[in-house]
C-alpha positions in Angstrom: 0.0 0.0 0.0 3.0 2.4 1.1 4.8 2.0 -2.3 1.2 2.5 -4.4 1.1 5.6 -2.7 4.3 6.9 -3.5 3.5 5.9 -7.3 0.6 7.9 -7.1 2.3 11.0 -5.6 4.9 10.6 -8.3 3.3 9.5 -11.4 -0.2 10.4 -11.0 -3.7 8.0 -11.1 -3.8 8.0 -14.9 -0.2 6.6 -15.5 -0.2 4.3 -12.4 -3.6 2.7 -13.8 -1.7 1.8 -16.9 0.9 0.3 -15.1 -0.6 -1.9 -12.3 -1.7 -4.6 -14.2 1.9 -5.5 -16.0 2.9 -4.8 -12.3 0.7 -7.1 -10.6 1.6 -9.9 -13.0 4.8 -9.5 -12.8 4.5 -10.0 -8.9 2.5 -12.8 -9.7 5.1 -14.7 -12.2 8.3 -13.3 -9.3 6.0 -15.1 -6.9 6.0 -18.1 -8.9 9.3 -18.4 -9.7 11.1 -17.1 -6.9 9.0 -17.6 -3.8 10.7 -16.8 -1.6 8.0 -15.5 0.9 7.4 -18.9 1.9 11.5 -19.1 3.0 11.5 -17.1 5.8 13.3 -19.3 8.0 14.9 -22.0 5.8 15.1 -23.6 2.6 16.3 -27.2 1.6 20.0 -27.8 0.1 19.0 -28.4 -3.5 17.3 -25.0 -3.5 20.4 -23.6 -1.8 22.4 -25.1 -4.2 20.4 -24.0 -7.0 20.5 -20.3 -6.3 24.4 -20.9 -5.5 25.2 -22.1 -8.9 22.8 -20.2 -11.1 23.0 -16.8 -9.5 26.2 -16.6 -7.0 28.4 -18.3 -8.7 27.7 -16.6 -12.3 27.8 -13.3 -10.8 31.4 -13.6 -10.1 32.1 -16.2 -12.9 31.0 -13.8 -15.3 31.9 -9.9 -13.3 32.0 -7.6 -16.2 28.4 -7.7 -15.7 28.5 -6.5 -12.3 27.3 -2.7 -11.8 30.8 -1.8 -10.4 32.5 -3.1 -13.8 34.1 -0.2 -15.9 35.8 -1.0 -19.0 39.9 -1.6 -17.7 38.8 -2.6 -14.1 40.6 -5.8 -12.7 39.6 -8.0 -9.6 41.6 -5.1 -7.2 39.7 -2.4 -8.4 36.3 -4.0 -8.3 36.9 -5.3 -4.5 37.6 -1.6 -3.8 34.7 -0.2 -5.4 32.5 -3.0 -3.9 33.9 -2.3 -0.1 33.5 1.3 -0.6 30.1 0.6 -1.9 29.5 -1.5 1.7 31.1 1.0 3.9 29.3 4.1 3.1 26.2 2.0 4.1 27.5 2.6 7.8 28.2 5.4 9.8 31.9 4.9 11.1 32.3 1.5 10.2 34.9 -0.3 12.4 38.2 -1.6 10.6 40.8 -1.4 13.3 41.8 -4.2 15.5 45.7 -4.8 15.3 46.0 -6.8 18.0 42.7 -9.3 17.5 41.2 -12.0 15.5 38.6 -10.8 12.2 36.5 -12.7 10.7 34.0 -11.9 7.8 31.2 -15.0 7.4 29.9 -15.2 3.4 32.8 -13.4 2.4 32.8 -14.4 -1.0 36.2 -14.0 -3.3 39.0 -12.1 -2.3 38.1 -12.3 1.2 35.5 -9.4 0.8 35.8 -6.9 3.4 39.0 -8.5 5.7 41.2 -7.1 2.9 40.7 -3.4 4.1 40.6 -4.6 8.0 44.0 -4.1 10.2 43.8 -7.0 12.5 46.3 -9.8 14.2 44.4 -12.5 12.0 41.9 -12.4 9.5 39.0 -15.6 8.7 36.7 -15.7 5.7 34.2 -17.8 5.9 32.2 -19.1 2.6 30.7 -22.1 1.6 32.3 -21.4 -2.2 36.1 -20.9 -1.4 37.0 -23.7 -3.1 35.0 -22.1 -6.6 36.5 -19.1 -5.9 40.2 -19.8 -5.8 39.7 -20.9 -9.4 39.4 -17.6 -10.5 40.7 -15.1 -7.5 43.5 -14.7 -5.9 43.3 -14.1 -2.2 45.8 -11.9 -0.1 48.7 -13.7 1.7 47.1 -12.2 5.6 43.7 -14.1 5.0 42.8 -17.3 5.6 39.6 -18.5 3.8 37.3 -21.7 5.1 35.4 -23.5 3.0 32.1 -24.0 5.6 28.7 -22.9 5.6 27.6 -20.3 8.0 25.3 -22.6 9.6 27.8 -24.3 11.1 31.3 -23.0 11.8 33.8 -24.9 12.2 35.4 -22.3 15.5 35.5 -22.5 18.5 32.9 -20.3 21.1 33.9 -17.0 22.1 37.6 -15.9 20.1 36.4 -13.7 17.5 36.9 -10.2 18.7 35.1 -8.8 15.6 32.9 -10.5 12.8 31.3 -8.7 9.8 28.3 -10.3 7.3 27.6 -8.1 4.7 25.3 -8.8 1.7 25.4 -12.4 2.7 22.5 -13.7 5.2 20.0 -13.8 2.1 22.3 -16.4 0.5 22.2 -18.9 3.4 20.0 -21.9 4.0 18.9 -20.9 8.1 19.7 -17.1 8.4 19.0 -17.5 11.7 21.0 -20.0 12.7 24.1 -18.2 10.8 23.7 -15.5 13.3 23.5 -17.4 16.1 26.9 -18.4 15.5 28.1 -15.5 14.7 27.0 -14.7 18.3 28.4 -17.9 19.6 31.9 -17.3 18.2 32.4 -13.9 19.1 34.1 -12.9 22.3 31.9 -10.8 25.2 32.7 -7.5 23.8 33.1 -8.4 20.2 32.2 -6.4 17.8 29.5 -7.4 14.8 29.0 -5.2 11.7 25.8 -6.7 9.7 24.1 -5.6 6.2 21.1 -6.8 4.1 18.2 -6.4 1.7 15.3 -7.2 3.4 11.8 -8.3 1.4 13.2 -10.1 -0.8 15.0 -9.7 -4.1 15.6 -12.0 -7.3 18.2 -14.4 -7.3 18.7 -14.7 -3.4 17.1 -18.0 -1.7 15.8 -16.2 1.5 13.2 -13.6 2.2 14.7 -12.3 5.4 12.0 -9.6 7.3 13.5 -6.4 9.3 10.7 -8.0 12.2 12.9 -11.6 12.5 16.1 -9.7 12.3 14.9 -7.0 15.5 13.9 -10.2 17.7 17.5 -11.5 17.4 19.9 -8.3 17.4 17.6 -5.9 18.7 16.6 -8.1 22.4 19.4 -7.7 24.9 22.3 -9.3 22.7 23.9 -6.7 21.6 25.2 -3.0 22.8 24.2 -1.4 19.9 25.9 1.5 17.9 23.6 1.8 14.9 20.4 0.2 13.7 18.7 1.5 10.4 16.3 0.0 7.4 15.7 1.7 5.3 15.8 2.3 1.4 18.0 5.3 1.3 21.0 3.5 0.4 19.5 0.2 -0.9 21.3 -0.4 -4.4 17.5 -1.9 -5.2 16.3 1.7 -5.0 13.5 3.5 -3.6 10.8 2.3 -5.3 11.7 -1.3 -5.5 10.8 -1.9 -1.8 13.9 -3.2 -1.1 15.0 -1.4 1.7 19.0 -2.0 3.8 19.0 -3.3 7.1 22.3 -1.9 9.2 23.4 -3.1 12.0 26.5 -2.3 14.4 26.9 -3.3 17.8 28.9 -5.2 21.3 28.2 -8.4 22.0 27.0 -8.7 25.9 28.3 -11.3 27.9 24.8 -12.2 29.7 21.7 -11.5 27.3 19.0 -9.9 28.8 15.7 -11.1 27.7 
């Protein structure tokens, strides 16, 4: 209803008429084909798999297709223009830990966002590390594990700061990947988190800013910054895709 009455306010009645029957059929055939509103707290390995392959893995098998590709980029230049893309979604995103232990869970190739962290040790954490190294190299200071974020493969409580960005909507239980992203994090570690929530073509999970409040948002975490919102959605405004944001500590006893 919110978005149909932006519509009107931009386009008018006449023009929005027009429109809403291609519009409602296309929800229909998205529905259809990608229903992902009835994923809201899992999906089975084969659909997993399916999305992996057919949509994950092509994007980065096949890059120069990526909005960040210019003509004359390389891999480097495209993981700079992707972090910068990620950072600017935070206000005073947290890169410094010299003396501590980083890791980045769905990290994808190139170790995503460890390669412009200062730490002691950096993790990535992806289920496709072994695809990737086919194709990208990987800095000498990161170590990459080939695991899914539903279980990983760390001990409890020696992370001192852990970063998902643009990943929970390509996992299999989103909630269950946070959950040990709490578990492996130190009391006092520090999370940085990012997605698209309501859905968007190509990603297995519908993941709802309600479900993500009930786990970051109930005594967890001492947070910095929460925000959803479309204003720096890549999706844009009137898709209805807004960016969830989230900063924060992790408490040592959670408070219910």
């Amino acid at each position: 209803m919110n978005r149909l009455i932006r519509a009107l306010k931009k386009y008018g009645f006449r023009e929005v008429a027009v429109k809403l029957p291609g519009f409602i059929g296309s929800r229909i055939k998205r529905f259809i084909l990608y229903p992902s509103v009835l994923t809201r707290f899992g999906i089975t390995r084969s659909r997993w798999q399916k999305f992996q392959i057919e949509h994950e893995l092509d994007f980065w098998n096949n890059i120069e297709k990526s909005r960040f590709y210019e003509s004359g980029n390389d891999h480097k230049d495209l993981l700079i223009k992707s972090f910068n893309t990620h950072k600017n979604k935070f206000t005073d995103l947290k890169l410094d830990f010299l003396d501590g232990t980083v890791a980045d869970v769905g990290c994808g190739p190139q170790g995503g966002i460890l390669s412009f962290v200062k730490a002691k040790y950096k993790l990535g954490v992806d289920p496709l590390a072994e695809e990737y190294s086919k194709k990208y190299a990987l800095s000498s200071d990161i170590v990459i594990v080939s695991s899914m974020g539903e279980n990983i493969p760390l001990l409890s409580n020696i992370i001192d700061a852990c970063f998902c960005i643009n990943a929970l909507d390509h996992t299999m239980r989103p909630y269950l990947v946070l959950k040990e992203i709490y578990r492996i994090l130190k009391p006092g570690g520090y999370f940085a988190f990012s997605v698209d929530v309501n859905g968007t073509k190509g990603h297995p999970i519908k993941i709802y800013e309600k479900d993500l409040d009930a786990f970051l948002m109930k005594g967890r975490f001492k947070i910095l910054e929460k925000k959803c919102s479309t204003e720096k959605s890549v999706w844009g405004e009137y898709a209805n895709v807004p960016l969830y944001v989230f900063q924060g500590f992790k408490k040592e006893i959670i408070n219910e």
